[in-house]
N, C-alpha and C positions, 0 to 999 in steps of 0.2 A: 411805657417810655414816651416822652413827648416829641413833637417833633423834632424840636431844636434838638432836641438829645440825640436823637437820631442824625442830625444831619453831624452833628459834632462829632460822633463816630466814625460817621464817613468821612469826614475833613483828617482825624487821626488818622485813619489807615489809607487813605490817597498819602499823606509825606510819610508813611513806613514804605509804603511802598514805593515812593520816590526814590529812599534810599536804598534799598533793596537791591538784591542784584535780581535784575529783570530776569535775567537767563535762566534762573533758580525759579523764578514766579510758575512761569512759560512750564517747567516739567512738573511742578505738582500734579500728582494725579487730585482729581476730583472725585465727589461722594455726595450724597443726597445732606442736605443740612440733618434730617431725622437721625442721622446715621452716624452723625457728630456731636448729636444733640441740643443741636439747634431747629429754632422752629422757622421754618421757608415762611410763614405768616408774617411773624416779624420779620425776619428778615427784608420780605415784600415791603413793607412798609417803607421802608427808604426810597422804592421809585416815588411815591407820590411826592415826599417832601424833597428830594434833589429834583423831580421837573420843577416845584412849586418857584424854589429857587432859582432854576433856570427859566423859567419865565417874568419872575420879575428882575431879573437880569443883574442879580447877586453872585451869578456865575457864567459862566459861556458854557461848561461840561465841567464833568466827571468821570472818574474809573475809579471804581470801588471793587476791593479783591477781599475775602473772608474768608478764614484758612483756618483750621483747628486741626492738630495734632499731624502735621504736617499735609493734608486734602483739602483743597480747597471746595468750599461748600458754597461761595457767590462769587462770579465776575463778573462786571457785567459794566458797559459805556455808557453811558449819558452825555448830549447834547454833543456839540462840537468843541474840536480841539484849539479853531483856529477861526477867527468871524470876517479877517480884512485881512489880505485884498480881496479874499472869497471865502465863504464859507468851507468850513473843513467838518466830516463828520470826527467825533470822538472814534478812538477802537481801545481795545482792551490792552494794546500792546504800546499804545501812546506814552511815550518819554519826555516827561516835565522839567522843567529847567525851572528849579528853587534858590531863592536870592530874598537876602535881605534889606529892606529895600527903607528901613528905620534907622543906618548909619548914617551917617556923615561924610560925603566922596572928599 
């Protein structure tokens, strides 16, 4: 899977999980990705291409959450939440505010 592919993954499941009820996120138990059948290799791959991103500043952060059959198998922050008036680190528990911003006020 290429990066981009990857990183577009991760972009889908950050606005599922936007909409999501957090609270539900929060009690999932977790389980090894093997154990769901998924590979933690792949999986890994995602840090490199979401810092790659957040270093050339196509993003400020991330929270990527990966859940199969109701156990989450990755959660995990990238970079910060918040860059002005200070930097803020990302947490896993971070609440985004989505808006669309291609209307017309």
């Amino acid at each position: 899977m290429s990066p981009r592919s990857l990183l577009a993954r991760a972009v889908v499941v950050l606005l599922v999980l936007a909409f999501s009820n957090q609270a539900l996120s929060i009690q999932l138990p977790t389980a090894s990705p093997a154990t769901l059948g998924m590979s933690a290799e792949r999986l890994g791959r995602m840090d490199q291409v979401i810092q790659a991103s957040i270093a050339k500043k196509e993003l400020p952060g991330a929270v990527v959450l990966v859940a199969r059959h109701g156990r989450v198998a990755w959660r995990k922050a990238y970079g910060s939440r918040a860059v002005e008036p200070q930097r803020e680190a990302m947490s896993v528990d971070t609440i985004f505010d989505l808006a669309s911003l291609t209307k017309i006020v």
